[in-house]
MARMI-841032 format. One record per residue (C-alpha): y, x, z. Coordinates in nm, 2 decimals. Layout:
// MARMI-841032
SITE       c2       c1       c3
SITE        Y        X        Z
...
***
This chain:
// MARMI-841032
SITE       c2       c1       c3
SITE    -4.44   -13.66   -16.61
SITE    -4.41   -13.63   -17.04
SITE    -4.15   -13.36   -17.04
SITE    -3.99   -13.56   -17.33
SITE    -3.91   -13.87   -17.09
SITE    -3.79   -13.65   -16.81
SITE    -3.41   -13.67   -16.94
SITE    -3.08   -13.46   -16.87
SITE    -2.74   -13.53   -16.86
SITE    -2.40   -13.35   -16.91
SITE    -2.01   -13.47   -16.87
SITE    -1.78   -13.65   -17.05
SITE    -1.47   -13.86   -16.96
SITE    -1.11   -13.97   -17.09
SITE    -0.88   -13.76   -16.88
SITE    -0.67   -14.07   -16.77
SITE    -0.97   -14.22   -16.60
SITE    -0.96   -13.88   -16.38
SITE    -0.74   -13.96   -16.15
SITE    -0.96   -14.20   -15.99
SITE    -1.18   -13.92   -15.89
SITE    -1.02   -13.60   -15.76
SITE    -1.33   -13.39   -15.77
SITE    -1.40   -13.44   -16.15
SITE    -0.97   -13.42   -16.23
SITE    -1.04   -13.08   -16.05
SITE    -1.31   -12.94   -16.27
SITE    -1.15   -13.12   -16.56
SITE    -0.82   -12.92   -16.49
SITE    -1.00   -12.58   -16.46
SITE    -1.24   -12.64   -16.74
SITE    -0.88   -12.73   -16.95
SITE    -0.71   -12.44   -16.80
SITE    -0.98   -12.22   -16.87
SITE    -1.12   -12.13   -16.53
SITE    -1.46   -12.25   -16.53
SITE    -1.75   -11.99   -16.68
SITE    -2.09   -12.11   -16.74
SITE    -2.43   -11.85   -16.61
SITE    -2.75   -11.86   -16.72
SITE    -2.98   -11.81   -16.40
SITE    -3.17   -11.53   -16.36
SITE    -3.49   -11.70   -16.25
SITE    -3.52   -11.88   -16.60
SITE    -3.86   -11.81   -16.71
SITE    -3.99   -11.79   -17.08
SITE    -4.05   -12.17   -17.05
SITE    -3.90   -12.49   -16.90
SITE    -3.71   -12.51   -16.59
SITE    -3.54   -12.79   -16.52
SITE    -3.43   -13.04   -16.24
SITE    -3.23   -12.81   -16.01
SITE    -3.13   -12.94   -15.62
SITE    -3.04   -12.74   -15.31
SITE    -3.20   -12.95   -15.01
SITE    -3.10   -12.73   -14.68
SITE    -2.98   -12.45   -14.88
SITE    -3.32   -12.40   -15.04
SITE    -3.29   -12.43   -15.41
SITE    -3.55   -12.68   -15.57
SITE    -3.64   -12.66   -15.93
SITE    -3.91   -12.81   -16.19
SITE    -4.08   -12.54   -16.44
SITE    -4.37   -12.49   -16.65
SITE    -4.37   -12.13   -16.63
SITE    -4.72   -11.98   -16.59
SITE    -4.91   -12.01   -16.25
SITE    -5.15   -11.72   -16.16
SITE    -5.23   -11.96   -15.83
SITE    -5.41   -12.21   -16.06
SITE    -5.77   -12.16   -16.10
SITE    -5.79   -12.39   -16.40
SITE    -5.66   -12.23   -16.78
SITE    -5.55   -12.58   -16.92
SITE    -5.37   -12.58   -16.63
SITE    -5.17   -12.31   -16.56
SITE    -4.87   -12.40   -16.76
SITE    -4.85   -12.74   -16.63
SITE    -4.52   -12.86   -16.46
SITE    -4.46   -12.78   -16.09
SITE    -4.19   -12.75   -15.81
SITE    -4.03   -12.44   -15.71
SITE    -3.84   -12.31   -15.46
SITE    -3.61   -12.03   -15.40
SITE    -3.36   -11.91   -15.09
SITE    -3.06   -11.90   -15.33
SITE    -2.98   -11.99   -15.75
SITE    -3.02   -11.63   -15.77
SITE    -3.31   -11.58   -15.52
SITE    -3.67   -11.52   -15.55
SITE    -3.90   -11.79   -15.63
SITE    -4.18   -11.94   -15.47
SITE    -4.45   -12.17   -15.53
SITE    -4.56   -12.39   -15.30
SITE    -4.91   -12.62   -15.31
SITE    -4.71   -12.84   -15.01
SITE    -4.51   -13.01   -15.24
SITE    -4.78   -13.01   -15.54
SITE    -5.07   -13.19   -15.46
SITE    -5.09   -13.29   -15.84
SITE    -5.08   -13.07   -16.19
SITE    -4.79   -13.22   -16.29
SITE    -4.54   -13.26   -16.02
SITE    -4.18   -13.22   -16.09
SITE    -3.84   -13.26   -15.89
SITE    -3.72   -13.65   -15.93
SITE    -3.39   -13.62   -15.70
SITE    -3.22   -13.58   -15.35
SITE    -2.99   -13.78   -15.10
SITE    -2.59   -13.69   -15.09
SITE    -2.58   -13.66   -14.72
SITE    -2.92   -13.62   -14.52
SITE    -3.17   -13.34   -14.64
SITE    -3.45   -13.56   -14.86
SITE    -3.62   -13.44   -15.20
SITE    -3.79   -13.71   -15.42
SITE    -4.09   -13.56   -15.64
SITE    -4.24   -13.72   -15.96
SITE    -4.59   -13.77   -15.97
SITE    -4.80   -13.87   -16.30
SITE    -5.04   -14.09   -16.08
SITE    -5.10   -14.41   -16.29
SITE    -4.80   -14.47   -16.51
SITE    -4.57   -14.23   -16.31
SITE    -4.46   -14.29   -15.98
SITE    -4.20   -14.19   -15.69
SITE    -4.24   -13.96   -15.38
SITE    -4.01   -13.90   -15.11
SITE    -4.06   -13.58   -14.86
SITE    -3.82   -13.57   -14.57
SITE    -3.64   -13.29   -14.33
SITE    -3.77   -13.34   -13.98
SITE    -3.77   -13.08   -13.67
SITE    -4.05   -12.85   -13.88
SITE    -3.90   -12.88   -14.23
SITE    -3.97   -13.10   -14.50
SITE    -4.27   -13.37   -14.45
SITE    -4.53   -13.37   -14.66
SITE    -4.42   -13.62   -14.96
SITE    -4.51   -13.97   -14.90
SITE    -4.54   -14.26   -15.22
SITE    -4.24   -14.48   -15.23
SITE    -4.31   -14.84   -15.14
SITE    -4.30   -15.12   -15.39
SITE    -4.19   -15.27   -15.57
SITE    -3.97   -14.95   -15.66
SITE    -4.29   -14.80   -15.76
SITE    -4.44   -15.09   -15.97
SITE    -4.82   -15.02   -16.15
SITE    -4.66   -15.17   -16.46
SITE    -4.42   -14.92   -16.51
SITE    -4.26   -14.51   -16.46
SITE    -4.07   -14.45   -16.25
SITE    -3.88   -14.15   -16.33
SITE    -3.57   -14.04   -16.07
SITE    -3.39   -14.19   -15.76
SITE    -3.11   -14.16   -15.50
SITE    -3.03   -14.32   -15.21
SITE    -2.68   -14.41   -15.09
SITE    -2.50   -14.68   -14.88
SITE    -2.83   -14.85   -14.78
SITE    -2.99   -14.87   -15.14
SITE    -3.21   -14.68   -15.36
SITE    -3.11   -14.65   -15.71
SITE    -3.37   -14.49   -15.95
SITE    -3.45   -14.54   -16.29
SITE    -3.76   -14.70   -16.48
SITE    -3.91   -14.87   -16.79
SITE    -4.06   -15.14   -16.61
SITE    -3.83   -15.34   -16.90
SITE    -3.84   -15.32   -17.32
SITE    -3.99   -14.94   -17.25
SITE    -3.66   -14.84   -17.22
SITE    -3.55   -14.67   -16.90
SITE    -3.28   -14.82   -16.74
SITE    -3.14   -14.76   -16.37
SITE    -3.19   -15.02   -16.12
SITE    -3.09   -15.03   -15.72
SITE    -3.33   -15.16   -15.48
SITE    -3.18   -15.29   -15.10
SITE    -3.41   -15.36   -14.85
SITE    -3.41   -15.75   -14.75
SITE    -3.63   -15.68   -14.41
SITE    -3.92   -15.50   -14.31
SITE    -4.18   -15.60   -14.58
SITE    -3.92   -15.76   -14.89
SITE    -3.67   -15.57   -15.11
SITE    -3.43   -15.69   -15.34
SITE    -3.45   -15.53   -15.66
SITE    -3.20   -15.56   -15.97
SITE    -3.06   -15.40   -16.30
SITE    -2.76   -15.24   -16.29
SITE    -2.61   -15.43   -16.55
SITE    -2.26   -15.24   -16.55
SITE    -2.46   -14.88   -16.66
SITE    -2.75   -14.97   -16.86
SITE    -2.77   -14.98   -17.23
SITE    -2.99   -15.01   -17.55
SITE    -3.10   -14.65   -17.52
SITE    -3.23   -14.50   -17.23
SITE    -3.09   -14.37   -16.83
SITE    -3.21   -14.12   -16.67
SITE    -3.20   -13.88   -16.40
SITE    -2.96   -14.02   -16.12
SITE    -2.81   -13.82   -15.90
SITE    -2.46   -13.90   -15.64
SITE    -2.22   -13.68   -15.50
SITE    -1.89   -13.76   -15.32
SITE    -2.00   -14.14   -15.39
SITE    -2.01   -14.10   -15.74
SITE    -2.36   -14.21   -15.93
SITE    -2.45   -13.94   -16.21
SITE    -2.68   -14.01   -16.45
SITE    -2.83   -13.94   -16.82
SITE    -2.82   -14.11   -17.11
SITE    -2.92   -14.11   -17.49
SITE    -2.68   -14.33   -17.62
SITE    -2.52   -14.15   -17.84
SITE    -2.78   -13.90   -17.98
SITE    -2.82   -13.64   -17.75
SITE    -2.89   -13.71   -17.37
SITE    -2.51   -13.71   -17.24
SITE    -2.45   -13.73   -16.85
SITE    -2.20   -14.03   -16.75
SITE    -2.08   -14.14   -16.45
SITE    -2.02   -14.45   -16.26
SITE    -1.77   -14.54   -15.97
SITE    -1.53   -14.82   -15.86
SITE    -1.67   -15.02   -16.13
SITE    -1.59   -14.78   -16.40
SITE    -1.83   -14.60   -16.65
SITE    -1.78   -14.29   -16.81
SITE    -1.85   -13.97   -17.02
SITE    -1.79   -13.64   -16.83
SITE    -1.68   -13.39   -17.05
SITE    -1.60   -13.01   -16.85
SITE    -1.90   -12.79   -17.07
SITE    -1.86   -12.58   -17.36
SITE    -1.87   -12.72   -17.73
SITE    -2.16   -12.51   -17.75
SITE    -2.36   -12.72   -17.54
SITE    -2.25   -13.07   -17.74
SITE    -2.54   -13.02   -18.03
SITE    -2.76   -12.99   -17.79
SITE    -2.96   -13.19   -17.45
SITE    -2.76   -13.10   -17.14
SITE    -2.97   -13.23   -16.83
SITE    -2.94   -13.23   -16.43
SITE    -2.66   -13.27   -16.37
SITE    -2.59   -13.13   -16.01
SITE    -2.18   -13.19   -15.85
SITE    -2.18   -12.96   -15.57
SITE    -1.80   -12.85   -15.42
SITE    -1.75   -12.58   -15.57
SITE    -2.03   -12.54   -15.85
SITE    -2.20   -12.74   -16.06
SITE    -2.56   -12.73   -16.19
SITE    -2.74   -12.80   -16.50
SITE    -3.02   -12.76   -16.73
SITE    -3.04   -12.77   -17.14
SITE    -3.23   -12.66   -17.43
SITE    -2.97   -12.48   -17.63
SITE    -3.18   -12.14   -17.66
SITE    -3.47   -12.36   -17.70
SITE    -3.65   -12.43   -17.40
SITE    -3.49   -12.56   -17.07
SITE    -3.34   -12.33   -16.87
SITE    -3.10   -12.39   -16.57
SITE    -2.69   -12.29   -16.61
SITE    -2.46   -12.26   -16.33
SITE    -2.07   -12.38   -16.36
SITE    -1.81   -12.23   -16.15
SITE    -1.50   -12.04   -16.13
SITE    -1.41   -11.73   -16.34
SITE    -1.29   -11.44   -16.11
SITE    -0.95   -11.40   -16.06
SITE    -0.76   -11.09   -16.18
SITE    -0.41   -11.18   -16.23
SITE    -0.20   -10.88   -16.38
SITE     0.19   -10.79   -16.24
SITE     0.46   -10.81   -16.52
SITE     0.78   -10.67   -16.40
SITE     1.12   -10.58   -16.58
SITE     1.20   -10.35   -16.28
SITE     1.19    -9.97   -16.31
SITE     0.92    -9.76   -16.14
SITE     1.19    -9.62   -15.90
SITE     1.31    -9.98   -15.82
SITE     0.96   -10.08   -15.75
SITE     0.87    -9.82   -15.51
SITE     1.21    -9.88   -15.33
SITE     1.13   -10.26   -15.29
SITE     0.77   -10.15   -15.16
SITE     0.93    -9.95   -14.88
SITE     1.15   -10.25   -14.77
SITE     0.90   -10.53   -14.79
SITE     0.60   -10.55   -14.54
SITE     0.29   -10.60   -14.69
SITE     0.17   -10.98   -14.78
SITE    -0.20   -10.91   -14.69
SITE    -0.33   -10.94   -14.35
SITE    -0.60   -10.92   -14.15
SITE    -0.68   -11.06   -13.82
SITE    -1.01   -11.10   -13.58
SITE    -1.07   -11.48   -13.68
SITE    -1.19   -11.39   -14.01
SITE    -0.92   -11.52   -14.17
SITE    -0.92   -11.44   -14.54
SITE    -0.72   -11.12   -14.63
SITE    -0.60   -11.21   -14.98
SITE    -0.40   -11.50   -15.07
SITE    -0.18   -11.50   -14.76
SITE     0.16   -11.47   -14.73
SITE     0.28   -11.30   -14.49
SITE     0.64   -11.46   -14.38
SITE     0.88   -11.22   -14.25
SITE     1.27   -11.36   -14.22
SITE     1.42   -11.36   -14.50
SITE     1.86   -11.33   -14.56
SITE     1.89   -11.59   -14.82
SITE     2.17   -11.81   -14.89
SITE     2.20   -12.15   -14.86
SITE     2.03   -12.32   -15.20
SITE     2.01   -12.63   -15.28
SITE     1.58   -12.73   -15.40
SITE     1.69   -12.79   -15.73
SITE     1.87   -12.45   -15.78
SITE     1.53   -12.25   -15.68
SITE     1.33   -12.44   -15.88
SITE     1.52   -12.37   -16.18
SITE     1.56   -12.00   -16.05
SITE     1.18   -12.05   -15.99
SITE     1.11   -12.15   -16.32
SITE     1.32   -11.83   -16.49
SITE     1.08   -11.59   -16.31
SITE     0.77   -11.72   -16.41
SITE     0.91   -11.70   -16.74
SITE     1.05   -11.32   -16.70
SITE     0.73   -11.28   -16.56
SITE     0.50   -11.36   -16.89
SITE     0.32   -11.67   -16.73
SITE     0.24   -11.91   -17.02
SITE     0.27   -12.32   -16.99
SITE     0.10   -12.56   -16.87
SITE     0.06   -12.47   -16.54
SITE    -0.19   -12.59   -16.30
SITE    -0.11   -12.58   -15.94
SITE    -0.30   -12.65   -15.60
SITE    -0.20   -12.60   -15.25
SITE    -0.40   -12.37   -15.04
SITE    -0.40   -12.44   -14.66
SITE    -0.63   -12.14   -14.57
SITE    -0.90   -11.89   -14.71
SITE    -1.18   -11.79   -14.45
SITE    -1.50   -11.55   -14.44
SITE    -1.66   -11.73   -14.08
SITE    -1.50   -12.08   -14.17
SITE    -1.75   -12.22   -14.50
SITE    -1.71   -12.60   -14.51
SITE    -1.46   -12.92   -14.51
SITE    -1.62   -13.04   -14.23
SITE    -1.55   -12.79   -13.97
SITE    -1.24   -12.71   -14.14
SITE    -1.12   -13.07   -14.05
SITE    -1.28   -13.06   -13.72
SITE    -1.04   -12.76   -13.66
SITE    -0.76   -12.83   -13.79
SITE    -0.71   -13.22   -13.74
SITE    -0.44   -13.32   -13.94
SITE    -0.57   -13.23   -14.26
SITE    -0.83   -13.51   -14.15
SITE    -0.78   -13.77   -14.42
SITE    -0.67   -13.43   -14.69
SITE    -0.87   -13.41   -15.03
SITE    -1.00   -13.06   -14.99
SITE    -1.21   -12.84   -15.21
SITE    -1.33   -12.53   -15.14
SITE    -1.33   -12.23   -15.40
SITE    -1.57   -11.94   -15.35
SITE    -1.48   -11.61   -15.41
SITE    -1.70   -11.28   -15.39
SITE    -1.54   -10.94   -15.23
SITE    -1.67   -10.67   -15.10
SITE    -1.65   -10.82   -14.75
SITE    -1.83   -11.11   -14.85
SITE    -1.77   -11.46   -14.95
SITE    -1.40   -11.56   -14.89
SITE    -1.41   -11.99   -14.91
SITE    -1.07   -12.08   -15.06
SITE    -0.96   -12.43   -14.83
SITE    -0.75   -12.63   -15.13
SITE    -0.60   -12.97   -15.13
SITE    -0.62   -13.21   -15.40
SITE    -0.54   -13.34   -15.64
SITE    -0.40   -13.06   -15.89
SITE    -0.01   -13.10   -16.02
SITE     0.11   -12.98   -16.35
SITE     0.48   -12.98   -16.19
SITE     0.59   -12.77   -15.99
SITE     0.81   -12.97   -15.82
SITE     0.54   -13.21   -15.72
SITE     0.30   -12.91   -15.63
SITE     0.62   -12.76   -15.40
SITE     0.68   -13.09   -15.23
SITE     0.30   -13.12   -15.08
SITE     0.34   -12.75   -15.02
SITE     0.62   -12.86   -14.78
SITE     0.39   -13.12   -14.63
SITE     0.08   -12.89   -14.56
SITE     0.30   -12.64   -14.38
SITE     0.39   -12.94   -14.16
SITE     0.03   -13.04   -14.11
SITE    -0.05   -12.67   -14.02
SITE     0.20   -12.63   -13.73
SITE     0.09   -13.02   -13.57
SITE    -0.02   -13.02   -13.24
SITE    -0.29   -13.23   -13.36
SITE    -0.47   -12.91   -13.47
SITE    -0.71   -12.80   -13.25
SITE    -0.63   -12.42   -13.34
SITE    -0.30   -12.27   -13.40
SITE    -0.27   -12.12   -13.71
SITE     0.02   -11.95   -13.95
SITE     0.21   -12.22   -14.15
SITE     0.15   -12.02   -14.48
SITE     0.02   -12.27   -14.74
SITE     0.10   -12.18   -15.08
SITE     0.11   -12.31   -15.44
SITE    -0.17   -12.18   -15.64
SITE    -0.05   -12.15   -15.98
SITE    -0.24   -12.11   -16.27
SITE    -0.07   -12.05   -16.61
SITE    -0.26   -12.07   -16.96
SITE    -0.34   -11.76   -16.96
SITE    -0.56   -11.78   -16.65
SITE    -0.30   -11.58   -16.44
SITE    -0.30   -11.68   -16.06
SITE     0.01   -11.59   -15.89
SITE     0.09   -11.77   -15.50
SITE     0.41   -11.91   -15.45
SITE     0.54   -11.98   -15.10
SITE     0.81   -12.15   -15.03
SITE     1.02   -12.32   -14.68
SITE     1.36   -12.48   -14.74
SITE     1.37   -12.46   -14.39
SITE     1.38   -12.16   -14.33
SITE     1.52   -12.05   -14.68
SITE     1.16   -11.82   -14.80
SITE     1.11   -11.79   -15.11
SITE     0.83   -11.59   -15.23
SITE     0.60   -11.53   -15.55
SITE     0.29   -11.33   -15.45
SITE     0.14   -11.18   -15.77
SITE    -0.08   -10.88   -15.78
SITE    -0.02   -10.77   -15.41
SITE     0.34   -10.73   -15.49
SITE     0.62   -10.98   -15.34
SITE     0.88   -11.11   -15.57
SITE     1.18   -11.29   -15.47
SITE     1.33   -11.53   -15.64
***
């Protein structure tokens, strides 16, 4: 495939439109918020590499790095696949999946393993390469007419019983088109006349039932998405990205992936979460803090399910008064302030945090009434390994709005539905403009009102 007509995309959107879509209002939030921190991989070479998927946790990228395994001179700096065990891992190369001198990766499926591969054969063509029992199949040419000698094809999904996959079989332009299968023999094949343009799509890709893909339109390749009958521009990437091609774009949970030239050649960036390292500002005396420490039992805890260590508040009864909501949460709101945490706020409610437990799936399988719950999961590394943050969505700038769903996860944690008990200690996840992360549990019930910031409790 002509490196030039292998587009990329990147993100942009009106924030209103957002809401539609919890998983972009999340990243949107944190990139707004400050959250989000962009790496440059470590198995960039000195050339291209583009086109990165994860098909059963083995990462899948395009480069045109040099090859020693090729015999050929002219040919050793041809595109090829690549694979590695992790974004971080070593890579391989692998003559399985490149039985031509220019292969390169053309997409995946959302929710069964699959990894398309471009092929230059005639004008450009489509290959699909399966998981079975043994691994991946060896790739096998698209039927037509999604393949069609008159054209290039150039990248394709599959979702809800169609392919969608974009080509120039039209005006030379590429434009994405979706392809449903009539019977055996016949398919139907059509223009998506909601996305396409003058200027050229690329490079489709869908996650959480959201169709990704590139397009020129505006200068630079730009990725856009399209939904519920809605286009748009996603915008969560550095400014210093926007004079520049920003391709692949890969929605994962709790990453995202994509490739641009902005140091020149294509290399593959990573999006995800900045680490957390909130700092304690308190009016209160040394000798009043270590007296408070001695009273209050600690807020971290372990136990033998794996269940994460940090982030959970430990409830322990509490001789409160009788407040009325609205009093705490203007009491609430006085301590933040006394505490140095800067407007606007972004909260989330966080119903667990887990070593063993790693995905929404099993998470909902366990604990059943969190079954038709928006969840998200945020990755953090410690020195015990990765702790998976379990948080709901969408995100509230209100704390009254966050505290109220607060109240209703605590419920949804104690139903018998569940299939495993579990402590009701879901908390608001606040994050101030500053980047600070402080926990905030609270039960009306019970009258417990807690900020957790820095390991230390704070009542308020």
């Amino acid at each position: 495939m002509n490196k030039n007509l292998f587009v990329k995309f990147v993100f942009c959107i009106p924030f209103s439109f957002y809401a539609q879509f919890p998983l972009l209002q999340k990243w949107d939030s944190l990139f707004k918020t400050n959250q989000v921190e962009i790496i440059r991989l470590s198995l960039n070479s000195k050339n291209d590499d583009f086109s990165p998927v994860f098909v059963n946790k083995r990462f899948f990228f395009t480069s045109t790095r040099y090859n020693q395994k090729t015999p050929e001179i002219s040919l050793k700096w041809n595109q090829r696949v690549y694979v590695a065990d992790s974004d971080q891992g070593k890579t391989d190369f692998n003559y399985y999946f490149n039985f031509d001198e220019n292969v390169a990766v053309a997409g995946i499926n959302e929710n069964n393993p699959t990894l398309y591969l471009y092929m230059p054969f005639g004008n450009g063509d489509l290959y699909v390469s399966e998981e079975k029992e043994k691994g991946l199949t060896r790739p096998k040419k698209l039927p037509f007419p999604i393949n069609h000698p008159g054209s290039s094809e150039q990248s394709i999904t599959w979702v809800d019983g169609s392919y969608y996959f974009s080509t120039n079989r039209e005006n030379e332009q590429y434009d994405i088109y979706k392809a449903t299968q009539k019977n055996k023999k016949e398919w139907y094949v059509e223009p998506l006349s909601q996305v396409n343009s003058y200027a050229d799509e690329v490079d489709v890709r869908i996650f959480n039932n959201i169709l990704f893909f590139s397009s020129n339109r505006q200068g630079k390749f730009k990725p856009y998405y399209y939904a519920n009958e809605t286009v748009g521009l996603v915008d969560f990437l550095p400014d210093s990205f926007k004079a520049y091609d920003v391709r692949d774009f890969l929605l994962l949970d709790s990453v995202f992936y994509f490739s641009s030239n902005l140091h020149g050649n294509f290399d593959i960036y990573k999006g995800k979460l900045k680490p957390l390292q909130p700092q304690l500002i308190s009016e209160k005396k040394d000798e009043e803090k270590k007296d408070e420490e001695k009273k209050d039992t600690s807020l971290v805890i372990l136990d033998n399910e794996q269940k994460n260590t940090i982030d959970t508040v430990k409830i322990s009864s509490l001789t409160t008064s009788s407040v009325k909501p609205k009093d705490k949460l203007t009491l609430l709101h006085e301590k933040l302030d006394s505490l140095g945490l800067k407007p606007p706020y972004v909260c989330y409610v966080q119903v667990g945090a887990y070593y063993g437990l790693n995905n929404i799936e099993d998470f909902k399988r366990i604990f059943v009434a969190f079954d038709t719950s928006q969840i998200f999961i945020e990755k953090v590394e410690t020195p015990q390994g990765t702790l998976h943050k379990f948080l709901l969505l969408p995100s509230y700038s209100k704390l009254a709005d966050a505290i109220q769903r607060q109240q209703i996860a605590l419920k949804q944690q104690s139903s018998p539905r569940n299939r495993k008990k579990t402590q009701s200690d879901a908390f608001v996840a606040l994050y101030d403009a500053n980047h600070q992360r402080i926990a905030i549990f609270v039960n009306y019930t019970k009258e417990e009102f807690i900020i957790l910031m820095n390991g230390k409790k704070i009542r308020f």
